[in-house]
KOLMIRO-167762 format. One record per residue (C-alpha): x, y, z; residue number from 0; chain. Coordinates in steps of 0.1 Angstrom, whole numbers, plus 5000, padded with zeros to 4 digits. Layout:
<node px="X" py="Y" pz="Z" pos="NUM" unit="A"/>
...
***
This chain:
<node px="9236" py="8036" pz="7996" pos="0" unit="A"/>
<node px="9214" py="8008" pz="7975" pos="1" unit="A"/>
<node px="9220" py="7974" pz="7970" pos="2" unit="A"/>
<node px="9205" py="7959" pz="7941" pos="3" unit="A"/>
<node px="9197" py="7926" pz="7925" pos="4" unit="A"/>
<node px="9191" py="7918" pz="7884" pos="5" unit="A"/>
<node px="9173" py="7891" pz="7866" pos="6" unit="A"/>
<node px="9168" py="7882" pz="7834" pos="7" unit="A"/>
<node px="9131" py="7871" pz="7825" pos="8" unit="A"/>
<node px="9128" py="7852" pz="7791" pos="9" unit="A"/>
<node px="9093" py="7843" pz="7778" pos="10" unit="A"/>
<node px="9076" py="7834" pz="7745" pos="11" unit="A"/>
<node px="9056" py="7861" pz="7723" pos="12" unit="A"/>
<node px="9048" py="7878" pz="7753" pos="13" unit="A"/>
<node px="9008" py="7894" pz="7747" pos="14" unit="A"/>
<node px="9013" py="7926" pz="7768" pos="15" unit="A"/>
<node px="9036" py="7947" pz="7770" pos="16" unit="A"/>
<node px="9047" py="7945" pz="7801" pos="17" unit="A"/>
<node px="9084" py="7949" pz="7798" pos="18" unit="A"/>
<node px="9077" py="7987" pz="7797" pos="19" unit="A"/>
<node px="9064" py="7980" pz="7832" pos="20" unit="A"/>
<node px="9078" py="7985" pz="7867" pos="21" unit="A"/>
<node px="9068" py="7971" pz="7900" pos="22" unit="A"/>
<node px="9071" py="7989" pz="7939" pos="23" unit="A"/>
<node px="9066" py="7976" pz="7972" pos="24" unit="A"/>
<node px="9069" py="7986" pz="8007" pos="25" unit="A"/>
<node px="9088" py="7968" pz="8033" pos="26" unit="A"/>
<node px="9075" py="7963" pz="8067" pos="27" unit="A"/>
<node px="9102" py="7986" pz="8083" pos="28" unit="A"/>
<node px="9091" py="8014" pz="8057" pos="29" unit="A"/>
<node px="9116" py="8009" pz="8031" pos="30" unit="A"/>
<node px="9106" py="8014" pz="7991" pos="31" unit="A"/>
<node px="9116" py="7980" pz="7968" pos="32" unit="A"/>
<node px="9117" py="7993" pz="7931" pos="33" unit="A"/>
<node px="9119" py="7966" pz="7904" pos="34" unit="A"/>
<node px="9122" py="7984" pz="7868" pos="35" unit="A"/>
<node px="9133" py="7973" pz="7829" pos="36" unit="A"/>
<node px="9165" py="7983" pz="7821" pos="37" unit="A"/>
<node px="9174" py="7959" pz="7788" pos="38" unit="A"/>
<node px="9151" py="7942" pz="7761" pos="39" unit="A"/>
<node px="9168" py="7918" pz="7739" pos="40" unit="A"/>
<node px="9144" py="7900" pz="7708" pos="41" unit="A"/>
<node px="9162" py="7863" pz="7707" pos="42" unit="A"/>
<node px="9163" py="7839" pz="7674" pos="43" unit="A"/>
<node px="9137" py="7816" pz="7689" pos="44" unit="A"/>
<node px="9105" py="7842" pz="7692" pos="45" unit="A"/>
<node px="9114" py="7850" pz="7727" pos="46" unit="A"/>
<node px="9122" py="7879" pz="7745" pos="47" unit="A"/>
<node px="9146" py="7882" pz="7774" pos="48" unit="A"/>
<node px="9140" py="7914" pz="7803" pos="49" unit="A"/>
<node px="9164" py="7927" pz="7823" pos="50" unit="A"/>
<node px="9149" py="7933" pz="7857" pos="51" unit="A"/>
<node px="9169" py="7959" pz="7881" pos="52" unit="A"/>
<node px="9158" py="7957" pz="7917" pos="53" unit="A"/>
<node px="9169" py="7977" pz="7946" pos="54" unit="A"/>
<node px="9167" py="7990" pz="7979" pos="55" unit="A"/>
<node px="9181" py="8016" pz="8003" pos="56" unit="A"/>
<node px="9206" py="8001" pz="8031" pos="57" unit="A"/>
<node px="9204" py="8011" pz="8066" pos="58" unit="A"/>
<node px="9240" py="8015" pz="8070" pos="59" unit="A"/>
<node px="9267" py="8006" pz="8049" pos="60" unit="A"/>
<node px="9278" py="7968" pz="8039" pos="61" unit="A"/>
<node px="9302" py="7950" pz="8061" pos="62" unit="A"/>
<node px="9343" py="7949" pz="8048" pos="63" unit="A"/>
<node px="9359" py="7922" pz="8063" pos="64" unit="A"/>
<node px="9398" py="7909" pz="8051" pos="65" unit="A"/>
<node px="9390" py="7935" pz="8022" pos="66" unit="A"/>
<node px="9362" py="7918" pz="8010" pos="67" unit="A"/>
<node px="9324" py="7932" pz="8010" pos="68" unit="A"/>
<node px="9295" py="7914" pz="8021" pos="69" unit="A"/>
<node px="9260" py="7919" pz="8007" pos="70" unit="A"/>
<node px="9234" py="7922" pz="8036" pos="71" unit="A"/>
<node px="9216" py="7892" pz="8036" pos="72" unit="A"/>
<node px="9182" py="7904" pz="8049" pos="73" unit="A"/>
<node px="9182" py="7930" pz="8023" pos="74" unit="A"/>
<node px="9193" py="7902" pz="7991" pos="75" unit="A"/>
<node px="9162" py="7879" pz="8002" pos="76" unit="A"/>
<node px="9140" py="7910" pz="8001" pos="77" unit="A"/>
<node px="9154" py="7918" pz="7962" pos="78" unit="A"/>
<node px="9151" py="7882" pz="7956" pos="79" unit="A"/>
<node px="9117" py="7872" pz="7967" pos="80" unit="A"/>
<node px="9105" py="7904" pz="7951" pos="81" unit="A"/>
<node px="9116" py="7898" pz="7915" pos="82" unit="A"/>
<node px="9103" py="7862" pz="7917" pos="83" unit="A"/>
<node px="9070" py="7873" pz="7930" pos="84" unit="A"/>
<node px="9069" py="7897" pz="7901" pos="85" unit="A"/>
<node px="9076" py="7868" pz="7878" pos="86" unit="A"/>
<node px="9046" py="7848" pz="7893" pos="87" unit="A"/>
<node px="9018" py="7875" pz="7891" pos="88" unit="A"/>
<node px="9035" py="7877" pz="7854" pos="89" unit="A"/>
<node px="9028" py="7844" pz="7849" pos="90" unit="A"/>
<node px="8992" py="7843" pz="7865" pos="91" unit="A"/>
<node px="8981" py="7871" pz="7843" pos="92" unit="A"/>
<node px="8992" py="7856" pz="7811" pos="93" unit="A"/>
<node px="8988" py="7822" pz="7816" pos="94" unit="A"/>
<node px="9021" py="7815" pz="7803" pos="95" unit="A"/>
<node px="9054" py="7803" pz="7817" pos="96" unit="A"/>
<node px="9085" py="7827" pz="7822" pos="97" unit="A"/>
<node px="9123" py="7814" pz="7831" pos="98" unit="A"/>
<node px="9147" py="7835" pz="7848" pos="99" unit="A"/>
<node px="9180" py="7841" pz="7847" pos="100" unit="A"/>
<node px="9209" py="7856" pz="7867" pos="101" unit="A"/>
<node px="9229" py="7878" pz="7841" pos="102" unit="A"/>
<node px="9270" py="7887" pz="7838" pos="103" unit="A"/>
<node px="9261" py="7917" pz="7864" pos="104" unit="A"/>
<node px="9237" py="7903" pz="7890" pos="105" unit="A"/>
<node px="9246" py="7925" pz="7918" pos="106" unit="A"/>
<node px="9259" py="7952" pz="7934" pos="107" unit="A"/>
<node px="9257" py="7985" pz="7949" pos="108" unit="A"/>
<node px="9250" py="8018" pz="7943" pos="109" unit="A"/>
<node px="9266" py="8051" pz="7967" pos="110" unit="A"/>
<node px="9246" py="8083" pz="7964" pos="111" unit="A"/>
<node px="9274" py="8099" pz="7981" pos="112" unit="A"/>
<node px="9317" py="8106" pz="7978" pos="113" unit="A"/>
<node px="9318" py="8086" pz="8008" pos="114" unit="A"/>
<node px="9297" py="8062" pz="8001" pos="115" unit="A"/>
<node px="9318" py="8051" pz="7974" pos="116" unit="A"/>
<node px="9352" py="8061" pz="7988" pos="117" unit="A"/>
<node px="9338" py="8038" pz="8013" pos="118" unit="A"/>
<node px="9332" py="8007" pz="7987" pos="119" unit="A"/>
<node px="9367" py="8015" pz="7968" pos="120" unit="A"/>
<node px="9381" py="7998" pz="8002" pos="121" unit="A"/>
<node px="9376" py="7964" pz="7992" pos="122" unit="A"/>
<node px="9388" py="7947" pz="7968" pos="123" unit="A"/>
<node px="9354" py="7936" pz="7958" pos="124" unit="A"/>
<node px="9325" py="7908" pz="7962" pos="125" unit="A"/>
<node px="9331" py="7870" pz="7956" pos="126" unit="A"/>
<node px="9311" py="7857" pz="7924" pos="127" unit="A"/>
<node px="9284" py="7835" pz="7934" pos="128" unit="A"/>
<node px="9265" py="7808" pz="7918" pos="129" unit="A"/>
<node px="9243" py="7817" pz="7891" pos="130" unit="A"/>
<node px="9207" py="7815" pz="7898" pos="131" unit="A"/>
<node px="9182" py="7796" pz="7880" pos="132" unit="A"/>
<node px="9148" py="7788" pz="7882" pos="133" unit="A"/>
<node px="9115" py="7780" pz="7861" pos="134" unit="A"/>
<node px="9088" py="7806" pz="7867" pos="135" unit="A"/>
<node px="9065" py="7824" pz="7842" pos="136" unit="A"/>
<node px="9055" py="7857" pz="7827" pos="137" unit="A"/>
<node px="9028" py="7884" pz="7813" pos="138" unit="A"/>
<node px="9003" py="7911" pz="7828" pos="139" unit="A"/>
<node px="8970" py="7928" pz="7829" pos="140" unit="A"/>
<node px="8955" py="7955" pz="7841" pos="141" unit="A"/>
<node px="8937" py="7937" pz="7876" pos="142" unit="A"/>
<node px="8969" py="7922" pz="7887" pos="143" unit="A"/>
<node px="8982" py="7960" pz="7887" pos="144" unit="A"/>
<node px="8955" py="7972" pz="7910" pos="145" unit="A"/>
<node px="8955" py="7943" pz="7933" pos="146" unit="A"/>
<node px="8987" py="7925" pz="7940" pos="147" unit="A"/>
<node px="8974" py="7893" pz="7958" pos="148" unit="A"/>
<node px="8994" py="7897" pz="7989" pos="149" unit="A"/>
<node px="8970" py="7880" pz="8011" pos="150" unit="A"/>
<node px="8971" py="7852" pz="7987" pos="151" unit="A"/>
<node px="9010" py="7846" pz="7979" pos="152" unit="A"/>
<node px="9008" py="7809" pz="7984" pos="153" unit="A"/>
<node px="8981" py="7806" pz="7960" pos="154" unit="A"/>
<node px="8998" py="7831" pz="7930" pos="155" unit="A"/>
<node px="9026" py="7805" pz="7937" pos="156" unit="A"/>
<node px="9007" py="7777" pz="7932" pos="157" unit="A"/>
<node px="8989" py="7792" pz="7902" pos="158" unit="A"/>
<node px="9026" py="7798" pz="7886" pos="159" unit="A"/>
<node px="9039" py="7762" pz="7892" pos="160" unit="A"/>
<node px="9004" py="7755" pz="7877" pos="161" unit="A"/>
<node px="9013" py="7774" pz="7846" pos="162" unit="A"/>
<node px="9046" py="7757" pz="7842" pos="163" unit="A"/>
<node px="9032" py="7723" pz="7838" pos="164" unit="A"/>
<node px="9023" py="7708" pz="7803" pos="165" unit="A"/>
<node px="9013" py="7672" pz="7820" pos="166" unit="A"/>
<node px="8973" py="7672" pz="7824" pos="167" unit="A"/>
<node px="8977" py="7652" pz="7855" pos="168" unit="A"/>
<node px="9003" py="7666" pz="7871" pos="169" unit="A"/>
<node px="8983" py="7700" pz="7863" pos="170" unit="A"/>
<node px="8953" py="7693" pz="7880" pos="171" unit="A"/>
<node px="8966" py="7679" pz="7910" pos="172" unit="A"/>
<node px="8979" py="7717" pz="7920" pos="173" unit="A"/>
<node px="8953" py="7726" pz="7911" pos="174" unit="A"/>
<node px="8936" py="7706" pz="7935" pos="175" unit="A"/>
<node px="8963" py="7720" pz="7961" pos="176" unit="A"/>
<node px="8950" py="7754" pz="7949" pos="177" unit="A"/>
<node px="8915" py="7750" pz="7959" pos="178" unit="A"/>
<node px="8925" py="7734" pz="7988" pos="179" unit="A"/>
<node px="8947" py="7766" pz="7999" pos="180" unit="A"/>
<node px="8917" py="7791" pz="7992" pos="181" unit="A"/>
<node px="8896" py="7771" pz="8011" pos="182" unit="A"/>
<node px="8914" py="7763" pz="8040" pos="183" unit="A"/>
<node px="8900" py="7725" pz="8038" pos="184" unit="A"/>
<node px="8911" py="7694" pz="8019" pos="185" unit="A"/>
<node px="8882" py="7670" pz="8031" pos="186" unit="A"/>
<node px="8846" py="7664" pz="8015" pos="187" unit="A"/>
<node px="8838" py="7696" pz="8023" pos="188" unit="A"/>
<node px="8860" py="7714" pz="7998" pos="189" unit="A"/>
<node px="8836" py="7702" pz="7969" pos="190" unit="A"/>
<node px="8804" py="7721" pz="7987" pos="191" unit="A"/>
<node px="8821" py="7751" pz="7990" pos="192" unit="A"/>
<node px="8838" py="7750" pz="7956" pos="193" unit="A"/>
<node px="8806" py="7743" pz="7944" pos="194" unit="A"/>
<node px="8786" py="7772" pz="7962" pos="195" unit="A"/>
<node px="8817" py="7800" pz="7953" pos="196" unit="A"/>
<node px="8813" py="7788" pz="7916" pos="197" unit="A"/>
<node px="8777" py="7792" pz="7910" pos="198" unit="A"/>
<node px="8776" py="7825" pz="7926" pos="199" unit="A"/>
<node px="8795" py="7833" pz="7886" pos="200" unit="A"/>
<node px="8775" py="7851" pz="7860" pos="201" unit="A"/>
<node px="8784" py="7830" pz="7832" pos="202" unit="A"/>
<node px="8804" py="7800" pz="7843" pos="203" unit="A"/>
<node px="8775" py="7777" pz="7847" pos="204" unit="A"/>
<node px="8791" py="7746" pz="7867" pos="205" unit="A"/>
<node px="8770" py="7725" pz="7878" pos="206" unit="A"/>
<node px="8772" py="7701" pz="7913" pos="207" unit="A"/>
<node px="8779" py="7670" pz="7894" pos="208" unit="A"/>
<node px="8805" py="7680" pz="7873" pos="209" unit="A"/>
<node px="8826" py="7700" pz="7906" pos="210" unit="A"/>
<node px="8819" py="7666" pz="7927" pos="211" unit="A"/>
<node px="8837" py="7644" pz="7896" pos="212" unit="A"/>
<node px="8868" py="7665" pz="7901" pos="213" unit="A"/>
<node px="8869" py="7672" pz="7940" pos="214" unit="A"/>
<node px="8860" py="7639" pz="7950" pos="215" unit="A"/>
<node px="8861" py="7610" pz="7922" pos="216" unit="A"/>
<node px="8889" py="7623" pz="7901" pos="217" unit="A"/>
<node px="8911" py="7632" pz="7930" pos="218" unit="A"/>
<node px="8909" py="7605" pz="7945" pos="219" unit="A"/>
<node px="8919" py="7584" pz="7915" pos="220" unit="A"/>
<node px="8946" py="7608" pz="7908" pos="221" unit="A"/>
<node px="8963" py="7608" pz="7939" pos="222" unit="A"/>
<node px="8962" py="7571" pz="7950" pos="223" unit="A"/>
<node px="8971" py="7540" pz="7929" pos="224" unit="A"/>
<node px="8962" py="7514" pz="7954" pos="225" unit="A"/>
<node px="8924" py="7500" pz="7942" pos="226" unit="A"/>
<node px="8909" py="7490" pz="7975" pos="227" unit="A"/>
<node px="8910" py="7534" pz="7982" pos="228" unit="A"/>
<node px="8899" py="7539" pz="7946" pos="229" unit="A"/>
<node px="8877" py="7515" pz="7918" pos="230" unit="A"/>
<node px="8896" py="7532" pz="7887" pos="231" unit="A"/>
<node px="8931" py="7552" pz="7881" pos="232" unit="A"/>
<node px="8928" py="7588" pz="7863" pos="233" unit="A"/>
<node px="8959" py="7587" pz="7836" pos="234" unit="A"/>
<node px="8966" py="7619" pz="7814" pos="235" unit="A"/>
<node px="8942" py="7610" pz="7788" pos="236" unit="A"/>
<node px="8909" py="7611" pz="7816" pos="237" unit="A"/>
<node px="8917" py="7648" pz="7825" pos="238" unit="A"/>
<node px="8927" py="7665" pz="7791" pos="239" unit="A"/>
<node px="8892" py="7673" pz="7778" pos="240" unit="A"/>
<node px="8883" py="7690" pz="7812" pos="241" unit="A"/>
<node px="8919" py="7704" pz="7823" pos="242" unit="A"/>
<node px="8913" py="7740" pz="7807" pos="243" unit="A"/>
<node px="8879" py="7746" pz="7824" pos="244" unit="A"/>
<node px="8895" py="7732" pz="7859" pos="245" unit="A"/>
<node px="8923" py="7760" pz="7855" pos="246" unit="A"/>
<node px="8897" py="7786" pz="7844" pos="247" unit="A"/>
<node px="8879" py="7779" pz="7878" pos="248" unit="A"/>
<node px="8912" py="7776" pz="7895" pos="249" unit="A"/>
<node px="8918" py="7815" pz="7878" pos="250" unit="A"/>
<node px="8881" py="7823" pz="7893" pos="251" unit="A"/>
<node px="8887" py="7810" pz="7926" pos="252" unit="A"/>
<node px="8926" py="7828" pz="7926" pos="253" unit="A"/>
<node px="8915" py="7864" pz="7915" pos="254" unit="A"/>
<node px="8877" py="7866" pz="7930" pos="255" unit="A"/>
<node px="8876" py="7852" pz="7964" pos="256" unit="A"/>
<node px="8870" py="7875" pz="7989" pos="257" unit="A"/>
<node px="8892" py="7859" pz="8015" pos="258" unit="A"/>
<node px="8919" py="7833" pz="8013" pos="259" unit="A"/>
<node px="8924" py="7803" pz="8033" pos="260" unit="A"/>
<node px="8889" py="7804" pz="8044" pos="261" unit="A"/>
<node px="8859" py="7790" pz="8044" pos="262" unit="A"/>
<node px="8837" py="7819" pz="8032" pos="263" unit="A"/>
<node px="8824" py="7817" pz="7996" pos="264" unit="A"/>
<node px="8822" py="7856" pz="7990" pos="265" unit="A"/>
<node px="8833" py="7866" pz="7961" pos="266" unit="A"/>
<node px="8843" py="7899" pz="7948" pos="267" unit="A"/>
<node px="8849" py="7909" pz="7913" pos="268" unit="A"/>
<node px="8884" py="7914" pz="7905" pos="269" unit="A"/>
<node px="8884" py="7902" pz="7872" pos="270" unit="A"/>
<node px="8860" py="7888" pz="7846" pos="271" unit="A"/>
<node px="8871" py="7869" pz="7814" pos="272" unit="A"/>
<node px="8861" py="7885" pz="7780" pos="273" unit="A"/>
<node px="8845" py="7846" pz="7775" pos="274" unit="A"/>
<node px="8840" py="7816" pz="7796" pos="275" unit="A"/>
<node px="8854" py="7779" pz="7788" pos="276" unit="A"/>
<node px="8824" py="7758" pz="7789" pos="277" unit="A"/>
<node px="8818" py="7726" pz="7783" pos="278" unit="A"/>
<node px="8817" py="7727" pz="7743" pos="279" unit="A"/>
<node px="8849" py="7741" pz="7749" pos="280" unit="A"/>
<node px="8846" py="7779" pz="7739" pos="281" unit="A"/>
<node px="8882" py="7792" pz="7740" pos="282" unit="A"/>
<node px="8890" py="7821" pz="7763" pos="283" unit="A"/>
<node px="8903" py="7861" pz="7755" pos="284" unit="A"/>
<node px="8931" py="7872" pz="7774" pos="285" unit="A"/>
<node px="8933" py="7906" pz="7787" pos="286" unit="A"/>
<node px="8953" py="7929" pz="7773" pos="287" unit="A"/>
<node px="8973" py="7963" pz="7786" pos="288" unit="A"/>
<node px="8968" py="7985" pz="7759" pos="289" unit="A"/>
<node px="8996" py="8006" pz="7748" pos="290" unit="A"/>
<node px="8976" py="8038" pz="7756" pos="291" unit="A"/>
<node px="8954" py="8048" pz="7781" pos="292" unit="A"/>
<node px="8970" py="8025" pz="7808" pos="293" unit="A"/>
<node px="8985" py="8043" pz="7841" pos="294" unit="A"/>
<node px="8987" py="8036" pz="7879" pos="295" unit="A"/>
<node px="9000" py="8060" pz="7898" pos="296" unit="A"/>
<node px="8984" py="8066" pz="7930" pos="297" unit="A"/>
<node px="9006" py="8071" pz="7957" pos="298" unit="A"/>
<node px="8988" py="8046" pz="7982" pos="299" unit="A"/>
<node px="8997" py="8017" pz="7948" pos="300" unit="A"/>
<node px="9023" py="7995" pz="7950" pos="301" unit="A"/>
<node px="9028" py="7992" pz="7914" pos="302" unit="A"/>
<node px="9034" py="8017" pz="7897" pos="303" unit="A"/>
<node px="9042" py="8021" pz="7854" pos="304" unit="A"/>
<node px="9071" py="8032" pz="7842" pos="305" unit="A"/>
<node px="9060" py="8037" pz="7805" pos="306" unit="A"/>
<node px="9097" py="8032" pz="7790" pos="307" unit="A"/>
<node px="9099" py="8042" pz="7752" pos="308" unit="A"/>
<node px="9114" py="8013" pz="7732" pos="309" unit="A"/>
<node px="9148" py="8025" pz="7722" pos="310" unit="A"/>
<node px="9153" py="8033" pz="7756" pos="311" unit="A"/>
<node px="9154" py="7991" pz="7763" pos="312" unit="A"/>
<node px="9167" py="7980" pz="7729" pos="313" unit="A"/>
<node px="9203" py="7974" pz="7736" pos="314" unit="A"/>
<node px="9220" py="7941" pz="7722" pos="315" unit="A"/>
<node px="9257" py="7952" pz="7740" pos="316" unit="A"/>
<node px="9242" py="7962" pz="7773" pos="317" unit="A"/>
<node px="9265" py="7991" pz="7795" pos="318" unit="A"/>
<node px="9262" py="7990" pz="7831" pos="319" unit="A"/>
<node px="9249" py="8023" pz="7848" pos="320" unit="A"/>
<node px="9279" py="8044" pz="7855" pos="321" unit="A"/>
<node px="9260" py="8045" pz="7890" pos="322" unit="A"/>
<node px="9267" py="8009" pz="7895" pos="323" unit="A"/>
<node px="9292" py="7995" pz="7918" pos="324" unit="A"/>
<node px="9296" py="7959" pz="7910" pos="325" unit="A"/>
<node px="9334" py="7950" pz="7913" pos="326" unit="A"/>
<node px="9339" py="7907" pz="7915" pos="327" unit="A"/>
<node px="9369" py="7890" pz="7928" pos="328" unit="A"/>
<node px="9378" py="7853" pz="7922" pos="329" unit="A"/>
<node px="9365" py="7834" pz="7959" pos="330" unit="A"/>
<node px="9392" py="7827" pz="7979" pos="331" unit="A"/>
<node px="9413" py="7855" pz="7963" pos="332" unit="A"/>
<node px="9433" py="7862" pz="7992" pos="333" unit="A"/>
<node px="9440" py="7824" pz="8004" pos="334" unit="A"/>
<node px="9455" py="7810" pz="7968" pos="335" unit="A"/>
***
C-alpha cells in the first residue's frame, strides 16, 4: 500500500518547463519517494498552478482505531518535507518565488492489492485536516537536476526565503546568513574567505574592497541601529544598486562551493551563468531546460524526467485516480 501527499504549486510565467518534470529520492531505510505532475491549470492572472502527487510505499498497513484511519506520521513528514524541498531547488533555479497550496484531495492512500483495500473499506475514513499553506518559490535547470544540493539543504532554504523577499534590506541580510552558513563562520573572517572563493571566478571580477563593504561595513550597519556599534545605518535605498550582484555571488557561493559549512574555498563548477552582473550592471540569462534533448535517467539519479505531453496535464475539472483512496469524514464524527 502507498500513502500519498498533493500540493498545488502556483508561480508566475514560469521560464522552464518544469511542470512536465518529476522528482525521486531515496529514503534512508531504502524506500523510493516519487513526486510527479498530475494537473496543470493556466489561471486569469498569467500564472500557472501544478499539481504535485507524492508518494511512498508503507511498511505495513495504517492504523484503524474507533473506525477511523490514521496516516503514518513518519511517512506524512517524509511526503511533506519532500515536496517543499522540490519547491525550493524550484525556486533557486529560477530565481523566482512559488506558493503552495493544499488542494480539495490532499491525501490518501493507495492499495495495490483486494486486501489492501478491503482492508481500508473498514473505516469510515480520515478526519479533514487544516489546509496547508506556505510561501515558497518555483522554476528549474538543468544543474539542479544533476546535483540536488543535499549536503547543502540549509543553504537551498535560505536561498528560497531569499527569493521570496522584494525588501533590498531584508534581502541582503539572508543573504548574509547564507554566506555565513557556507562558510561555517560569522566573524571577520567570513569576508577573507568570501573574498578568496570569489576571485577564484572566471568572469565575476570582485574585488577585496567591494566584498569588505558588504561583509563588514554594510552588515554591520544593517544589523544594528545603536550608533556607538556603528557610525551610519544602511536603509533600503543604500543596498538596491548592489542587491543583484550580492545575490549573484550568493548563487555562486550556493551552487559552486565544493563543501558546505566549511572553511575551504574550493570551488567546483556546477554551474556558470550565460553573463555576469557586474558593476555597470549587465543583466543576467537564465538557464533554460529546453523542450528537446533534455533527459536524466541514470539509475544511480535521484531525479528523474517524466516528459508528460501537454494534454495529458490540461484538465480544468480534475478526476481523482480511480487508484486513489481518499475517503474524509467530518472530525469528531463519532462523538456529535
Amino acid at each position: 500500500m502507498l500513502v500519498f501527499q498533493n500540493f498545488i504549486f502556483t508561480m508566475r510565467e514560469p521560464q522552464n518547463p518544469w511542470h512536465r518534470l518529476g522528482y525521486e529520492t531515496i529514503q534512508n531505510d531504502g524506500r523510493k519517494i516519487t513526486i510527479e505532475p498530475i494537473q496543470k491549470r493556466i489561471n486569469e492572472n498569467n500564472t500557472i498552478s501544478i499539481q504535485m502527487n507524492a508518494s511512498i510505499k508503507l511498511i505495513s498497513n495504517p492504523t484503524i482505531i474507533n473506525e477511523i484511519i490514521h496516516f503514518p506520521s513518519d511517512e506524512m513528514n517524509a511526503l511533506v518535507n519532500s515536496l517543499r524541498y522540490y519547491s525550493h531547488l524550484i525556486s533557486v533555479a529560477e530565481v523566482a518565488s512559488v506558493s503552495i497550496s493544499s488542494p480539495f484531495h490532499s491525501r490518501g492512500f493507495i492499495p495495490e492489492t483486494t486486501q489492501e483495500k478491503n482492508y481500508l473499506d473498514t473505516s469510515k475514513g480520515f478526519e479533514s485536516g487544516s489546509i496547508v499553506r506556505m510561501i515558497m518559490t518555483d522554476n528549474f535547470f538543468q544543474a539542479i537536476f544533476n546535483d540536488q544540493l543535499l549536503d547543502r539543504q540549509d543553504g537551498v532554504r535560505l536561498m528560497s526565503s531569499i527569493n521570496s523577499i522584494n525588501n533590498p534590506l531584508a534581502k541582503f541580510k539572508e543573504l548574509i546568513r547564507l554566506f555565513e552558513n557556507a562558510f561555517g563562520t560569522s566573524s571577520s573572517e567570513l569576508a577573507s574567505l568570501l573574498e578568496n572563493f570569489l576571485q577564484t571566478a572566471s568572469s565575476a571580477r570582485y574585488d577585496s574592497q567591494e566584498i569588505r563593504l558588504w561583509i563588514v561595513s554594510n552588515r554591520d550597519a544593517a544589523t544594528h541601529a545603536d550608533l556607538r556599534r556603528t557610525p551610519f545605518l544602511i536603509h533600503d535605498e543604500n543596498i538596491q544598486n548592489d542587491i543583484d550582484r550580492i545575490l549573484q555571488a550568493g548563487y555562486d557561493v550556493l551552487l559552486n562551493k565544493e563543501k558546505w559549512h566549511d572553511r575551504s574555498i574550493t570551488r567546483r563548477q556546477l554551474s556558470t551563468p550565460a553573463s555576469v552582473i557586474n558593476t555597470s550592471g549587465l543583466t543576467i540569462h537564465k538557464n533554460i531546460i529546453e523542450n528537446s534533448g533534455f533527459t536524466i535517467s541514470n539509475s544511480d539519479r535521484p531525479f528523474y524526467v517524466l516528459k508528460k505531453d501537454e494534454s495529458e496535464l490540461l484538465s480544468q475539472n480534475f478526476t481523482p485516480p480511480s487508484t486513489w483512496w481518499s475517503k474524509t469524514i467530518q472530525k469528531n464524527w463519532h462523538n456529535p
